[in-house]
PyMOL commands that place a pseudoatom at each C-alpha (Angstrom):
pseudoatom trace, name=CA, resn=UNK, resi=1, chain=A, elem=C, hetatm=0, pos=[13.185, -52.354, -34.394]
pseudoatom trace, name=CA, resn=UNK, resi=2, chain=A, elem=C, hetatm=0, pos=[13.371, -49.837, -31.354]
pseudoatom trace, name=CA, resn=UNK, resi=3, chain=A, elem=C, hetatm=0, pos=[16.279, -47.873, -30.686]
pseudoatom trace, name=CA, resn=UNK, resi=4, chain=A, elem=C, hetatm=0, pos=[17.696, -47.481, -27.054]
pseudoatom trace, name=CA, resn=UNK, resi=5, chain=A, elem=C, hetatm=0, pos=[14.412, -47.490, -25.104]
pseudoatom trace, name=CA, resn=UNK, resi=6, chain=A, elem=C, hetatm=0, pos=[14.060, -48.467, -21.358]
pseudoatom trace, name=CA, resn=UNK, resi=7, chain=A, elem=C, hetatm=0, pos=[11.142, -50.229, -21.801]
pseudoatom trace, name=CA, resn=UNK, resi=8, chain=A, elem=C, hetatm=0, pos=[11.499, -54.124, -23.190]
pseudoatom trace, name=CA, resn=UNK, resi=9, chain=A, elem=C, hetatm=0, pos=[9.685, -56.593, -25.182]
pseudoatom trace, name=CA, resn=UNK, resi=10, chain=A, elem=C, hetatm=0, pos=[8.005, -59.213, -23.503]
pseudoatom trace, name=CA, resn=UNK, resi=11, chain=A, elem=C, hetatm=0, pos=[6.699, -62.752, -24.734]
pseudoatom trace, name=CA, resn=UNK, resi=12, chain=A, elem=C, hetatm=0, pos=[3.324, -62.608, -25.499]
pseudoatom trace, name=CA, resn=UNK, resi=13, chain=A, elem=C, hetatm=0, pos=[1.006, -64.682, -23.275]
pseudoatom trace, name=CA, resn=UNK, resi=14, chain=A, elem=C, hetatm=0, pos=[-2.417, -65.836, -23.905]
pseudoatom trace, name=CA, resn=UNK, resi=15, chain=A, elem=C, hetatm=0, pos=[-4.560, -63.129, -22.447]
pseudoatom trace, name=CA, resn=UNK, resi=16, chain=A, elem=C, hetatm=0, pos=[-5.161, -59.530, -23.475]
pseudoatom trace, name=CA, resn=UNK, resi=17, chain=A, elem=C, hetatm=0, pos=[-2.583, -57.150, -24.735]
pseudoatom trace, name=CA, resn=UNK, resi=18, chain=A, elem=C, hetatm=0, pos=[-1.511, -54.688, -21.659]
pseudoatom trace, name=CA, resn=UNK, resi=19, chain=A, elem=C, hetatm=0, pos=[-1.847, -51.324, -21.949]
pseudoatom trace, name=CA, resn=UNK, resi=20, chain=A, elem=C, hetatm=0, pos=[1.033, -49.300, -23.724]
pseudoatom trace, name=CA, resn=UNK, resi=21, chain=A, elem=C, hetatm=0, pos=[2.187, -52.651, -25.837]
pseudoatom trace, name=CA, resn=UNK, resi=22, chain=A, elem=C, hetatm=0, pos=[1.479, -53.678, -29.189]
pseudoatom trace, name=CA, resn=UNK, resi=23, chain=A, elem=C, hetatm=0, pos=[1.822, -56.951, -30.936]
pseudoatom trace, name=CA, resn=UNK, resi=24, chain=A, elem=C, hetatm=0, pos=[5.313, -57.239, -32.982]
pseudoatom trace, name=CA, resn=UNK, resi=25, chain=A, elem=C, hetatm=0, pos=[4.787, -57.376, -37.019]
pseudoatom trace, name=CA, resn=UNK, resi=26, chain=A, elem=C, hetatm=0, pos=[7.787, -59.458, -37.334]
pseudoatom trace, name=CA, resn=UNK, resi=27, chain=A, elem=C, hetatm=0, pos=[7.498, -62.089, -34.462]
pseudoatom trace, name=CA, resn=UNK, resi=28, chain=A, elem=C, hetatm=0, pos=[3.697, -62.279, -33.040]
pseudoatom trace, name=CA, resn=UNK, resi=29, chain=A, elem=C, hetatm=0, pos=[4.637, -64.032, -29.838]
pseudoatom trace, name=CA, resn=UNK, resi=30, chain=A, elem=C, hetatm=0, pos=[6.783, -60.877, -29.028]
pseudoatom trace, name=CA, resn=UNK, resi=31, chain=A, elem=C, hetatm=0, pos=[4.862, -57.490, -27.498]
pseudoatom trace, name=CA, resn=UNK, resi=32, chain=A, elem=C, hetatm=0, pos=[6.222, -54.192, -28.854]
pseudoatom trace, name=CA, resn=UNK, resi=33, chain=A, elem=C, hetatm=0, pos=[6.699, -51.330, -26.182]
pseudoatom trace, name=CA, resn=UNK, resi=34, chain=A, elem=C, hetatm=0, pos=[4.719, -48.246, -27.017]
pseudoatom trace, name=CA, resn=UNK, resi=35, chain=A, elem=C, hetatm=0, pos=[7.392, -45.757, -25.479]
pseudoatom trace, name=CA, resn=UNK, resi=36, chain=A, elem=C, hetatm=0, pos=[5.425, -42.601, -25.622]
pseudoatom trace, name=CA, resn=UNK, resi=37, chain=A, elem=C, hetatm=0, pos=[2.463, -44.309, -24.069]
pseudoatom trace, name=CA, resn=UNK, resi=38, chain=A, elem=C, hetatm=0, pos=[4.659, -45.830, -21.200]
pseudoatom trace, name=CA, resn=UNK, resi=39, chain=A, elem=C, hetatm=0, pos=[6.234, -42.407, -20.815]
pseudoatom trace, name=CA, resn=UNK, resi=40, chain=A, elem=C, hetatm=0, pos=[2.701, -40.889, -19.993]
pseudoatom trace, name=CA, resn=UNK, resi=41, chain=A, elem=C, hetatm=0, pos=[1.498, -43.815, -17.888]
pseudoatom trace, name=CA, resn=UNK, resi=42, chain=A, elem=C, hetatm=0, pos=[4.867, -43.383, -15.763]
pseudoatom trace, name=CA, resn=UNK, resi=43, chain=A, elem=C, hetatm=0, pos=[4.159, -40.029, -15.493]
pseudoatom trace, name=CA, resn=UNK, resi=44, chain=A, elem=C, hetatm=0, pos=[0.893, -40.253, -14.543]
pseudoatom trace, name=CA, resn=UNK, resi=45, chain=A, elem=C, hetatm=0, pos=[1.840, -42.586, -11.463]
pseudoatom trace, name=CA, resn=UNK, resi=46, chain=A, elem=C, hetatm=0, pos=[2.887, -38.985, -9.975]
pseudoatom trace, name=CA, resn=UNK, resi=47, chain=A, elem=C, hetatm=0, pos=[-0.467, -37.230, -10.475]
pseudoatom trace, name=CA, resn=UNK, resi=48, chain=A, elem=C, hetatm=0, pos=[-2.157, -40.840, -8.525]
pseudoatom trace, name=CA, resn=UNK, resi=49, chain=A, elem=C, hetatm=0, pos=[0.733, -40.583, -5.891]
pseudoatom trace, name=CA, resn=UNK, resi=50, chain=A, elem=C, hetatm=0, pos=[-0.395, -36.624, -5.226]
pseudoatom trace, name=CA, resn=UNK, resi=51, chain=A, elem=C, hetatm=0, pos=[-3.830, -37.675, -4.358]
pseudoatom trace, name=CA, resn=UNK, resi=52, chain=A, elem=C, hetatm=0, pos=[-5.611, -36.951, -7.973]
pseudoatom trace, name=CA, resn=UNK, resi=53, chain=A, elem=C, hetatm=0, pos=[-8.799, -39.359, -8.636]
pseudoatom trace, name=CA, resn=UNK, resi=54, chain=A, elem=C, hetatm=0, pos=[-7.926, -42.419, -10.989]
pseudoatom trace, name=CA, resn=UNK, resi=55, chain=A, elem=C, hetatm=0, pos=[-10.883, -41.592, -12.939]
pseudoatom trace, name=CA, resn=UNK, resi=56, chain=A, elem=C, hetatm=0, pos=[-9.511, -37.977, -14.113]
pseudoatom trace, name=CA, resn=UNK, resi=57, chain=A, elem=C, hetatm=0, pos=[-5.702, -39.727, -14.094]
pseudoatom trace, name=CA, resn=UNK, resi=58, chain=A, elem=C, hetatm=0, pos=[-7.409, -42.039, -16.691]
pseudoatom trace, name=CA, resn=UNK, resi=59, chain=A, elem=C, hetatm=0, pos=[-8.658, -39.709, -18.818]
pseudoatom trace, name=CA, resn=UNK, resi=60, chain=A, elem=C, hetatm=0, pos=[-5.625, -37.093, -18.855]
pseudoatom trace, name=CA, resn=UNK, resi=61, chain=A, elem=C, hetatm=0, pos=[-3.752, -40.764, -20.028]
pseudoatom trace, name=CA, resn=UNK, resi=62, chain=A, elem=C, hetatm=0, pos=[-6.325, -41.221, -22.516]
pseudoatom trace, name=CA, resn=UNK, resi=63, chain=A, elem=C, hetatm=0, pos=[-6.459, -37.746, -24.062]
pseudoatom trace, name=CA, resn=UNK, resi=64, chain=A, elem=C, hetatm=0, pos=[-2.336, -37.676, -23.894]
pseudoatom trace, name=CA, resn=UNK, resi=65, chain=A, elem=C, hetatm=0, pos=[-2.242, -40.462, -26.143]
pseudoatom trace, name=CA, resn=UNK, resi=66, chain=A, elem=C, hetatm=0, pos=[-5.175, -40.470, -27.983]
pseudoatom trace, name=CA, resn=UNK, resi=67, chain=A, elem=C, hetatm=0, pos=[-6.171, -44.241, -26.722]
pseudoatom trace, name=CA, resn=UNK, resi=68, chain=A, elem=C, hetatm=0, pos=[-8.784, -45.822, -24.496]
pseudoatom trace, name=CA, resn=UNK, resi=69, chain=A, elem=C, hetatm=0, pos=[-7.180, -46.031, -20.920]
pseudoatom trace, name=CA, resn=UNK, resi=70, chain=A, elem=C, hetatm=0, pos=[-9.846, -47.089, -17.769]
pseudoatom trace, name=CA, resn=UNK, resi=71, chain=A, elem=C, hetatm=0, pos=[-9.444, -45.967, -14.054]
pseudoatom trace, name=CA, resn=UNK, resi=72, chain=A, elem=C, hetatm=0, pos=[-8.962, -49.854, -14.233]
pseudoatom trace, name=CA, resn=UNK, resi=73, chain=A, elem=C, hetatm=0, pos=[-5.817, -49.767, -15.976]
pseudoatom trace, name=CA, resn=UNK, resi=74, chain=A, elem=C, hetatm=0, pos=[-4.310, -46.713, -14.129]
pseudoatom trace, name=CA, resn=UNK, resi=75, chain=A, elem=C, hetatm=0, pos=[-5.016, -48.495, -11.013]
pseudoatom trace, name=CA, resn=UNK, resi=76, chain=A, elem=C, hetatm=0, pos=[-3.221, -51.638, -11.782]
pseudoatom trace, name=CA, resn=UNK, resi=77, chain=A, elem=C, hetatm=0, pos=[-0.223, -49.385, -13.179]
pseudoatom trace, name=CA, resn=UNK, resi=78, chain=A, elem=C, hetatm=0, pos=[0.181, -47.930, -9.781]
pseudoatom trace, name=CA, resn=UNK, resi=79, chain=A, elem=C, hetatm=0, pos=[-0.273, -51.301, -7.617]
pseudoatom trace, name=CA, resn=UNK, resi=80, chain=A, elem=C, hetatm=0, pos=[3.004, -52.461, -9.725]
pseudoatom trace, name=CA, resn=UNK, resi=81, chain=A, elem=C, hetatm=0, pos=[4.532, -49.068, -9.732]
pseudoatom trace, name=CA, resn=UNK, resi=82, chain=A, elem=C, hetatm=0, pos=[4.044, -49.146, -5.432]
pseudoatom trace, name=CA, resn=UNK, resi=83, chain=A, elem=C, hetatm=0, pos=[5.487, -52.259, -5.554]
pseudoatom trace, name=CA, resn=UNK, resi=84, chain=A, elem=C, hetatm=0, pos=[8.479, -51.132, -7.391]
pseudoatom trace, name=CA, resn=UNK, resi=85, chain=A, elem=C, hetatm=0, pos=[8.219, -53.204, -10.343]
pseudoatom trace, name=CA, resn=UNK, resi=86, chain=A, elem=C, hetatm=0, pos=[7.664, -50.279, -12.481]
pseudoatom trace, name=CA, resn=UNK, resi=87, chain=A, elem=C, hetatm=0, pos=[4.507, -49.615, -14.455]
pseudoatom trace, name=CA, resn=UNK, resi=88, chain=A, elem=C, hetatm=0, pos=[4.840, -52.567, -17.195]
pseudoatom trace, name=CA, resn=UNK, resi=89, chain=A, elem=C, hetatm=0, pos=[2.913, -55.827, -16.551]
for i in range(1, 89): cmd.bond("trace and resi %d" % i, "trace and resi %d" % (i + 1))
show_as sticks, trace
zoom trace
């Protein structure tokens, strides 16, 4: 189980698995929080804020955590993270 973390689990639904979550080993219907990969993603809402390209945002995301991350993803971060509903889906 995760310690004190500010990022939650949510109930699985029946699409994909969102960026920066993984699928719980006890309970399957539960998404885990990948912290560090949520802490990047948050921080890259800055360098999108500041005018960098979603593209290059993307792929500093990807190489800081050593995943697959599109422009796609980075831009639906940010149209939450705008919205102030934070970065998680």
């Amino acid at each position: 189980m995760l310690t004190e973390t500010k990022w939650a689990f949510k109930k699985r639904g029946t699409g994909s698995i969102p960026w920066g979550y993984e699928v719980d080993e006890e309970d399957p219907d539960l998404l885990r929080p990948i912290p560090e990969h949520l802490d990047i993603m948050e921080k890259a809402m800055g360098y999108v804020d500041v005018g960098c390209s979603l593209r290059d945002v993307a792929d500093w995301v990807a190489a800081s955590t050593d995943t697959s991350c599109s422009y796609q993803t980075v831009n639906r971060a940010y149209k939450r993270w705008v919205k102030g509903g934070g970065i998680v889906p």
